[in-house]
C-alpha positions in Angstrom: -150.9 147.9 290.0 -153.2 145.1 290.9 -153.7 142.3 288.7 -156.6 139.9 288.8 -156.6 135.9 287.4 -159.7 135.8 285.6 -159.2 132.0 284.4 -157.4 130.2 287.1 -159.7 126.9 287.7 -159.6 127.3 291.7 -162.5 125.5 291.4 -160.4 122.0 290.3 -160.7 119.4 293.1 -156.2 119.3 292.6 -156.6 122.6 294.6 -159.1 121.5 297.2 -156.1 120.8 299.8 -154.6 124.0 299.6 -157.2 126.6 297.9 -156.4 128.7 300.6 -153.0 129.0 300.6 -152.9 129.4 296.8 -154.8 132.5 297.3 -153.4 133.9 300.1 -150.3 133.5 297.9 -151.8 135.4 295.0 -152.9 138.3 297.3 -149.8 138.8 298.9 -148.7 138.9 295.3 -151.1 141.6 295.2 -153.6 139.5 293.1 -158.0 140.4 293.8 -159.5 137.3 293.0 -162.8 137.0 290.2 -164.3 133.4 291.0 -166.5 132.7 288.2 -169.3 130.4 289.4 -171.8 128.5 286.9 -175.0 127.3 288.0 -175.9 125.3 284.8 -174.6 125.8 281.4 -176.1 129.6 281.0 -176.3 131.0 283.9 -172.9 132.1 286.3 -172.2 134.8 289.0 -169.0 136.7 288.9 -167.8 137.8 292.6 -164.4 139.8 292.5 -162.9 141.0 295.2 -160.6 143.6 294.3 -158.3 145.0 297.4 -156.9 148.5 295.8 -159.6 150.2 295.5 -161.1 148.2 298.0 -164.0 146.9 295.8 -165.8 143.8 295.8 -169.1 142.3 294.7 -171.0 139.9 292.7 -172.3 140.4 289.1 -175.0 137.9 287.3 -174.2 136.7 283.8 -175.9 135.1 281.4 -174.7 133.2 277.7 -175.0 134.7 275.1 -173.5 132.8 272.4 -175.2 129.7 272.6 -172.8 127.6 270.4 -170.5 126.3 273.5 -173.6 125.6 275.4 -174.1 121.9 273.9 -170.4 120.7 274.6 -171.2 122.0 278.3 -174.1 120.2 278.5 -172.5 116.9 277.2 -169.7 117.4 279.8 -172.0 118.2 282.6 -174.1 114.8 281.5 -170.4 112.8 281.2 -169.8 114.5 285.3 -173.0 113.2 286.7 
């Protein structure tokens, strides 16, 4: 059985020095990754990459419950 880490924040700069490893690790453990990439505060694109079956890809997604979106906005503004 493969598993997949769909909230695991490889995007934090404390993995920056050793992203790769960290997933080369979590294949080995037989992990496909999902990255979950936002472009603003509605719009993100899933790619997965899922190695039994052998399936990978990207999906578009869009909000749809807009009550989050203001305290992503505010953090996005506090990042800049």
């Amino acid at each position: 059985m493969e598993l997949i880490d769909s909230h695991c924040h490889l995007d934090d700069d404390r993995f920056d020095a050793q992203r790769g490893e960290v997933i080369a690790r979590a294949a080995a453990a037989g992990i496909g990754t999902m990255i979950i990439e936002f472009a603003d505060c509605n719009d993100a694109l899933i790619t997965y990459d899922i190695t039994s079956p052998d399936i990978s890809g990207e999906v578009p997604i869009q909000r749809i419950v807009s009550e989050n979106v203001p305290a992503c906005e505010l953090l996005v503004e506090q990042l800049q």
